[in-house]
N, C-alpha and C positions, 0 to 999 in steps of 0.2 A: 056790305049793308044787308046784302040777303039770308047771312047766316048769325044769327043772336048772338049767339056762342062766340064765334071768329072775330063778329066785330066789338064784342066784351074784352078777347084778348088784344084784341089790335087797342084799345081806348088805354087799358091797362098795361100796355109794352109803351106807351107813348108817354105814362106817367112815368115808368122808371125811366125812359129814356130824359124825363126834363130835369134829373137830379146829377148837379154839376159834379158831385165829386163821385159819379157812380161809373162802373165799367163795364162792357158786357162782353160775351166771351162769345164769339161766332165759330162751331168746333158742327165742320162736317158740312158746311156749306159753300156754294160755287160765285154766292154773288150775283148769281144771272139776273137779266133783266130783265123776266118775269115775276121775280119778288119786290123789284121795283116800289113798291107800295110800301115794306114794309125796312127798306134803304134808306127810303125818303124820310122816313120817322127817324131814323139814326141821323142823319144827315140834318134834319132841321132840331135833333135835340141839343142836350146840355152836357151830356156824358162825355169823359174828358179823355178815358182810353177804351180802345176798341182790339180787342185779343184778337186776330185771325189763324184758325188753323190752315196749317197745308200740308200735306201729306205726302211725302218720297221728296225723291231733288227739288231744291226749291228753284232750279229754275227751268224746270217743264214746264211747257208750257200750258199746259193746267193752269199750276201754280203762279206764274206768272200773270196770267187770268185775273185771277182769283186777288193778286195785291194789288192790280192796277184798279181794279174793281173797287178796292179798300180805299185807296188813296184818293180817287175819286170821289167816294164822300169824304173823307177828309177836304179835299178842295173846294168842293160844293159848301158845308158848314164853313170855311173862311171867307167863301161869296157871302152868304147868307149872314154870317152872326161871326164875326173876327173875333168878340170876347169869349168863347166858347170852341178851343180848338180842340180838333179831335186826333189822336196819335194811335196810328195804328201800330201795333206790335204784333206782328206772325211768330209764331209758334210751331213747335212741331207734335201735328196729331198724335202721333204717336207715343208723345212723353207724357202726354195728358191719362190715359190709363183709366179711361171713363166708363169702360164696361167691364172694372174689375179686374 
């Protein structure tokens, strides 16, 4: 609430996040609980799949981090809202080829 900007984007990431048949792509991010804030929007949205990158073996534990993380909101949205499930799909960062 302190920054204009930030919280324009957060009001705006909250609107794409309430369109049921919309998906977002989470590519290069850990999940941690100090984005928390901005999980929580996923988790209380309408959005029906949730792309997770992870990067090398998928089961370092990083990456294992990182889906348990995912799955979590997934579980949290069938506490909150059962008509609006969320399916998470991991991916591998590396096939995505995002900086060209």
């Amino acid at each position: 609430m302190h920054n204009a900007y930030l919280h324009k984007a957060q009001r705006s990431f909250e609107g794409c996040m309430a369109q049921p048949a919309g998906a977002v792509v989470v590519y290069g991010h850990s999940l941690a609980e100090n984005d928390q804030h901005i999980l929580k929007i996923i988790a209380r949205g309408r959005i029906g799949t949730m792309f997770v990158s992870i990067y090398g073996d998928p089961d370092s534990g990083d990456n294992k981090k990182i889906l348990v993380a995912a799955e979590a909101l997934a579980a949290l949205r069938r506490k909150r809202n059962g008509r609006y499930p969320l399916k998470v799909v991991p991916f591998d960062a590396a096939s995505a080829h995002v900086w060209g």
